[in-house]
Structure formats: structure tokens, C-alpha cells
C-alpha positions as a Markdown table, in Angstrom:
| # | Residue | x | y | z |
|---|---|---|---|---|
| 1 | Unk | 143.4 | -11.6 | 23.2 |
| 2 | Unk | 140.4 | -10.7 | 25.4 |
| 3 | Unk | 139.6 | -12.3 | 28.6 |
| 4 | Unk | 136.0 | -11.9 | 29.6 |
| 5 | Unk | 135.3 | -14.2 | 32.6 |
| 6 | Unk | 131.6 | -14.6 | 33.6 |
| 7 | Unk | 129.4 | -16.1 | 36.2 |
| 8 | Unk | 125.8 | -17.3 | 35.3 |
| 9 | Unk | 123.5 | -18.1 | 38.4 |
| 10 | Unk | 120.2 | -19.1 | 38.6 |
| 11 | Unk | 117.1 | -18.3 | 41.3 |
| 12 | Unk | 113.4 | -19.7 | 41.5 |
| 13 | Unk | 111.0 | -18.4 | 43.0 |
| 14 | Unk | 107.2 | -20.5 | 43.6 |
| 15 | Unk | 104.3 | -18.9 | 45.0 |
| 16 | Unk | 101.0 | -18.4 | 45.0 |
| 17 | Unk | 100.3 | -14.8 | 43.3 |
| 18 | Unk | 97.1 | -14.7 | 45.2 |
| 19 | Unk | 97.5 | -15.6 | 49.1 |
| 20 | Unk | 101.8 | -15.0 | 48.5 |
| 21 | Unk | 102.6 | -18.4 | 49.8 |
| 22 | Unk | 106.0 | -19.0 | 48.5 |
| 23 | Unk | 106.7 | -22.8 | 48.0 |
| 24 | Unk | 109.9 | -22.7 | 47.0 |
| 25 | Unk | 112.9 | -19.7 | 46.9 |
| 26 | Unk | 115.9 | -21.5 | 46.0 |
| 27 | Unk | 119.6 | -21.2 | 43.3 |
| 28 | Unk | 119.1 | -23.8 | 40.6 |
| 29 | Unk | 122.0 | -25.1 | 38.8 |
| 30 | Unk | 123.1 | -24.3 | 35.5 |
| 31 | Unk | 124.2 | -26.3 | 32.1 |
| 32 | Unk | 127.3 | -24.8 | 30.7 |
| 33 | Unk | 128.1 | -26.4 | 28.0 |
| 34 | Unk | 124.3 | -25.9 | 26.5 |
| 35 | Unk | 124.1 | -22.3 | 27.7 |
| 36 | Unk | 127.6 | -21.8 | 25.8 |
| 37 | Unk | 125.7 | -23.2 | 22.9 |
| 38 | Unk | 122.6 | -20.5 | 23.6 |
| 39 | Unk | 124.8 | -17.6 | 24.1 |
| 40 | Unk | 126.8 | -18.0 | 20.7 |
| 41 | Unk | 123.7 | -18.8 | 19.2 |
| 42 | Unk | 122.0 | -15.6 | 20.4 |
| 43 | Unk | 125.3 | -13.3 | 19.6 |
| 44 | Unk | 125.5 | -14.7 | 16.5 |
| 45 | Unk | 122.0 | -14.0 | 15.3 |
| 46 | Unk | 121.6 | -17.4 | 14.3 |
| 47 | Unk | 117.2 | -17.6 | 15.1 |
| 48 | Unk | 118.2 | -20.4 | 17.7 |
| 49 | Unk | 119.8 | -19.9 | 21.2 |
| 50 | Unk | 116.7 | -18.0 | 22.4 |
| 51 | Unk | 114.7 | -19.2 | 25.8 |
| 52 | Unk | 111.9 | -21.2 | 24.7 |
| 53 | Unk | 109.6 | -22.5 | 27.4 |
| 54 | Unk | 109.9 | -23.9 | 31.2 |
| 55 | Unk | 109.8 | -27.5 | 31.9 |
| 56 | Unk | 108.3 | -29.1 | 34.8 |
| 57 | Unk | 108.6 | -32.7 | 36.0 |
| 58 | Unk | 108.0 | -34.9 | 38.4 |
| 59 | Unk | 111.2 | -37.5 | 38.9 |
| 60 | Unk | 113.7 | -35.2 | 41.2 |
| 61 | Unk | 113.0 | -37.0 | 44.0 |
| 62 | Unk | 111.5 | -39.6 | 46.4 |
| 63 | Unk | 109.6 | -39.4 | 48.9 |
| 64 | Unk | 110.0 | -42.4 | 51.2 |
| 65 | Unk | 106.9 | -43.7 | 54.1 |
| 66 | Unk | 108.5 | -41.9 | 56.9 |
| 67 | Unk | 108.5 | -38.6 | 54.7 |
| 68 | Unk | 112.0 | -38.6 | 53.8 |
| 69 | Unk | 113.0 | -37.0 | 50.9 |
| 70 | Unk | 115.4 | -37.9 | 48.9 |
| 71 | Unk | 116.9 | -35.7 | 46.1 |
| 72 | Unk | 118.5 | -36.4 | 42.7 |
| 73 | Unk | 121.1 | -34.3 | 41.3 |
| 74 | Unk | 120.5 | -31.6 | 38.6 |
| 75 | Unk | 121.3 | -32.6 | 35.0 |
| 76 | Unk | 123.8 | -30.0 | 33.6 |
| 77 | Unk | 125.9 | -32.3 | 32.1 |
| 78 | Unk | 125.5 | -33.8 | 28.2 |
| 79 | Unk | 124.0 | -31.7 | 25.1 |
| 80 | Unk | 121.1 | -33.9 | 25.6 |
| 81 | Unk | 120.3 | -33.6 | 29.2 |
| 82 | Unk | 116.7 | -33.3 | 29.7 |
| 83 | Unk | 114.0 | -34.1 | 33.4 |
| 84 | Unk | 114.3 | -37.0 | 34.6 |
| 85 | Unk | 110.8 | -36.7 | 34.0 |
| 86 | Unk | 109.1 | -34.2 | 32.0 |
| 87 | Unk | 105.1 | -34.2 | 32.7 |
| 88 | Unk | 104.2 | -30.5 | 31.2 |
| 89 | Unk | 105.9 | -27.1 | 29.5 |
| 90 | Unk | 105.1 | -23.8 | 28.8 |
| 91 | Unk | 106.1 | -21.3 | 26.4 |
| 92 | Unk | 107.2 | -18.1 | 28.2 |
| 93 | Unk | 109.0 | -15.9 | 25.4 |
| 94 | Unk | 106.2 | -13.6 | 24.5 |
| 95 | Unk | 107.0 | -13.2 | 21.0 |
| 96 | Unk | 106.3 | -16.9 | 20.1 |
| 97 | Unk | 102.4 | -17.2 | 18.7 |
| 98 | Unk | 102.9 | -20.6 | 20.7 |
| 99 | Unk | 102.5 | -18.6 | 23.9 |
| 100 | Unk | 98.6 | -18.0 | 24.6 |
| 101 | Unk | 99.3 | -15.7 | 27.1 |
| 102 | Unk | 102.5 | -13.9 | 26.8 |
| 103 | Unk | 101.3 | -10.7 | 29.7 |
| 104 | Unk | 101.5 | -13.7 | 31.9 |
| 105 | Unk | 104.0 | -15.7 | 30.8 |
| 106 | Unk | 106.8 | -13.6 | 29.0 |
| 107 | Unk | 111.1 | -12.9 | 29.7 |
| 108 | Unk | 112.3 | -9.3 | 30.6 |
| 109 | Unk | 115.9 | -8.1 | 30.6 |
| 110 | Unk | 117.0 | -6.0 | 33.8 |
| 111 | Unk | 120.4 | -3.8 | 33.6 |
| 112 | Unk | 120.9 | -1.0 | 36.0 |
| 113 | Unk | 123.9 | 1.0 | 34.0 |
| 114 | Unk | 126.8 | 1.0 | 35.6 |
| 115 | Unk | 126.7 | -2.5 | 36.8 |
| 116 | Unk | 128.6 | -6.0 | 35.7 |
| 117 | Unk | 125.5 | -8.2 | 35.5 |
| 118 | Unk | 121.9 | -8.3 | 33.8 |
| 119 | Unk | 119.5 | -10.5 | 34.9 |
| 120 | Unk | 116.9 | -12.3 | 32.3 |
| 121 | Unk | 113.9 | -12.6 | 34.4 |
| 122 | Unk | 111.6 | -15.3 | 33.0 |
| 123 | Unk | 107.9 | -15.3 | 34.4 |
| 124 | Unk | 105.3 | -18.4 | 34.1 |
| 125 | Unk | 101.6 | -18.6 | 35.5 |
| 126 | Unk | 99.9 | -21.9 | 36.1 |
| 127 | Unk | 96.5 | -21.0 | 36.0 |
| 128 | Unk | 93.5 | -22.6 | 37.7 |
| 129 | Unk | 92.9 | -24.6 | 34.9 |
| 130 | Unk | 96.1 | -26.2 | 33.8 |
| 131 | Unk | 97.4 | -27.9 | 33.2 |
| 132 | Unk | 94.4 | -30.3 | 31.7 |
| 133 | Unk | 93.5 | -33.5 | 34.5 |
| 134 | Unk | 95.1 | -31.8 | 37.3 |
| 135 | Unk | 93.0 | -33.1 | 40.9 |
| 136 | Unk | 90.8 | -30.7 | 42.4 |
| 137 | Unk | 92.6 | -29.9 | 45.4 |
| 138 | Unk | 96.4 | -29.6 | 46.8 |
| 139 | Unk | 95.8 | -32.7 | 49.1 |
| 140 | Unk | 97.5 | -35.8 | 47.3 |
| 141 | Unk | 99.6 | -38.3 | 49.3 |
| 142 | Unk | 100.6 | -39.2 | 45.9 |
| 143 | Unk | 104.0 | -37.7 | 45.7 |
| 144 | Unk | 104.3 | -39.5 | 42.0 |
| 145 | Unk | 101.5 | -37.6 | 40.6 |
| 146 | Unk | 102.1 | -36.1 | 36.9 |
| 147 | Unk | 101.1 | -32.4 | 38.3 |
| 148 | Unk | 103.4 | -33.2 | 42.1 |
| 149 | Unk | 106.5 | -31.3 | 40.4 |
| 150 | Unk | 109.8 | -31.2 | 42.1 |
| 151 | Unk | 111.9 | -30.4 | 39.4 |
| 152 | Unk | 112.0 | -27.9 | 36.5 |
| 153 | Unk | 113.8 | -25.9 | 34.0 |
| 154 | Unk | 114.8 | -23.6 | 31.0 |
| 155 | Unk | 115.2 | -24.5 | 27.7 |
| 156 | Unk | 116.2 | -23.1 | 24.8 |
| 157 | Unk | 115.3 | -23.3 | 20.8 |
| 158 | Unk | 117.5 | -25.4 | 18.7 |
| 159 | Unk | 115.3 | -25.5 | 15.3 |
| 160 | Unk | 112.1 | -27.5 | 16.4 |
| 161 | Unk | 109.9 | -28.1 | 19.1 |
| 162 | Unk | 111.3 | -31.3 | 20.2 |
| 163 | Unk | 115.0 | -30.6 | 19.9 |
| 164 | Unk | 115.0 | -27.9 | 22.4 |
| 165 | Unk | 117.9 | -27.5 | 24.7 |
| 166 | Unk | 117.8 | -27.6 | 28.6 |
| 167 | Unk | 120.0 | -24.6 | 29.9 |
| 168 | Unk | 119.0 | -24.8 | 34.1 |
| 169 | Unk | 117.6 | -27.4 | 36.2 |
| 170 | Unk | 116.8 | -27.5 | 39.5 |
| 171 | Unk | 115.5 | -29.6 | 42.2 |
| 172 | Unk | 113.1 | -29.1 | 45.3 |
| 173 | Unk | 110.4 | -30.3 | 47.4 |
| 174 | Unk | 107.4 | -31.6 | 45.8 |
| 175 | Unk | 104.7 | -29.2 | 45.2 |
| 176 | Unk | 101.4 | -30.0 | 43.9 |
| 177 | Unk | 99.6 | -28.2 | 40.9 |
| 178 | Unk | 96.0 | -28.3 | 41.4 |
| 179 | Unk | 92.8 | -27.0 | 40.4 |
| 180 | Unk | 92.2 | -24.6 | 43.1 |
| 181 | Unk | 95.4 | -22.6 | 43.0 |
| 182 | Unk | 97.5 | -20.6 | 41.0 |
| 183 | Unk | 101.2 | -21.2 | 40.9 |
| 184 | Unk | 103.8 | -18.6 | 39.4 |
| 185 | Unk | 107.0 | -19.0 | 38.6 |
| 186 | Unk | 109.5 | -16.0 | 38.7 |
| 187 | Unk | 112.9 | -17.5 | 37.3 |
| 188 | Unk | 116.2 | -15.4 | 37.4 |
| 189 | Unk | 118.8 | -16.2 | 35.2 |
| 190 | Unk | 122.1 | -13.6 | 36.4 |
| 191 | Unk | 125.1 | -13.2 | 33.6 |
| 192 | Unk | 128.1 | -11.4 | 35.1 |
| 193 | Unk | 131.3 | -10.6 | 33.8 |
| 194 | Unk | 133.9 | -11.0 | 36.8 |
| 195 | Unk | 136.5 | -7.8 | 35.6 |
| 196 | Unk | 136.6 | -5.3 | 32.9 |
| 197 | Unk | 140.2 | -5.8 | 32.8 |
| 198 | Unk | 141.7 | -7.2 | 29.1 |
| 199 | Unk | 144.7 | -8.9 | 28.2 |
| 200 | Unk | 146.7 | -8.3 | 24.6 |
């Protein structure tokens, strides 16, 4: 028998491509059960498994009149696990005809030989236009606001567009989507074997 242990991790990176704010930089949490799910899908060449689109949402937190906030935990747990509040998604695997803009919004794989790890890098641009009824500017006291996101994630294809599967969540500050800025989302997902060492 072969023992292969692995380690998937998670980063996010938010930030304005233009001015290079970053609004978030941050590990985001991982569902195992649903990426085991994606991975055997993927090995077993099953057209299912594959990352999909990015999820954003606006219920991972409160924000209370003193400017506390408070944050919920990620869901990683159930086959079913979704947002607590899902608001807007975007296709991101470039070889979907759903994805309008797949130079902007597209998943790259990054090995350096020699190493344990590879790293699928998913990008997503928020253009100045979307999503559709966004406010004008990034001023709202409104920390409930469809487009205020504080929470988002991967998900995978399971057969149809609204059985996809969430494979990483994660929670943050709220940041605002608005008319007058860009936001782009560069979203590492790290798969490691711990040894190379097997086991008869």
C-alpha cells in the first residue's frame, strides 16, 4: 500500500490592479471532504471535479454601531455547504464559453520541478461595471449591501450550474464593490505531498 499524505492551503489576495491597494491578503480555509470529491473527480476523468467559478457573499460577518466586527466561521463542513450568503459569481476557468472574459478571469497551474507542491492560481477581475446595480462610489455605511462582500469562495462542477460544489471559503473584513473601482482577486490554492516515502 501507498501512503501519500498531502496538505492543501489556501491564500487570497484583494486589490485594486490599478492604484495596488490591497484590501485583503489573508489563508482561507479549506473543505475536505468536497475537495476529496474534486480531486477524484479530476483524476478520474470523470468531466466534473474541475474549478468552476468564485463566489462572493455578503453574510460572514457583522458589523456592530461601535464598528465591531464580528466574524462567522468558514463553512468546510457538509457536501452541501454553500455562503452564508451568496450575492454574485463568476466563471474563472477559461475554457468554459460561460466565462466572457477568460484573459481576465482564467486558472493557471504553477510547478517548479523538483518541488513537493503546485499551486492552482485562480484569477478574477471585477470590472467597473459589475456587477449590474452596484452604487457609484466605495462610501456605504451600509455594511449589508448585496456588493459589501466579506466572504467568498471556490467551487467546483458537479453536472449543472446550480449543483456546484464549494471547495474554500473564507472570511474577512467587508469590502465594497463599486462602480468606480476595479477589484481583482488572485486566489492560491497549494496541494503538497508531505514525503515521497511509501509503504508495502
Amino acid at each position: 500500500m501507498i501512503y501519500l499524505p498531502m496538505q492543501i492551503e489556501g491564500f487570497i489576495k484583494i486589490h485594486d490592479p490599478i492604484t495596488g491597494e490591497v484590501f485583503v491578503d489573508k489563508k482561507n480555509a479549506i473543505h475536505y471532504e468536497n475537495m476529496s470529491v474534486a480531486l477524484a473527480q479530476t483524476l478520474a476523468d470523470s468531466s466534473t471535479g474541475y474549478i468552476y467559478s468564485m463566489a462572493f457573499g455578503n453574510g460572514g460577518s457583522t458589523v456592530d454601531p461601535t464598528g465591531i466586527i464580528t466574524y462567522l466561521p468558514p463553512n468546510t463542513t457538509g457536501i452541501n455547504a454553500g455562503l452564508y450568503n451568496e450575492t454574485y459569481a463568476k466563471v474563472v476557468n477559461q475554457n468554459l464559453a460561460a466565462n466572457l472574459d477568460p484573459t481576465r478571469n482564467n486558472l493557471s497551474v504553477l510547478h517548479t520541478p523538483g518541488t513537493v507542491y503546485s499551486d492552482i492560481l485562480v484569477t478574477c477581475l471585477l470590472d467597473y461595471g459589475e456587477p449590474a446595480g452596484q452604487q457609484a462610489f466605495d462610501n456605504s455605511t451600509n455594511f449589508n449591501g448585496e456588493y459589501v462582500f466579506d466572504e467568498l469562495g471556490l467551487k467546483v462542477w458537479n453536472g449543472a450550474a446550480d449543483n456546484l460544489r464549494l471547495i474554500t471559503h473564507v472570511i474577512f473584513h467587508p469590502v465594497q464593490k463599486s462602480l468606480n473601482r476595479q477589484i481583482q482577486i488572485d486566489y492560491t490554492v497549494r496541494i503538497q505531498t508531505l514525503t515521497n516515502l511509501s509503504a508495502a
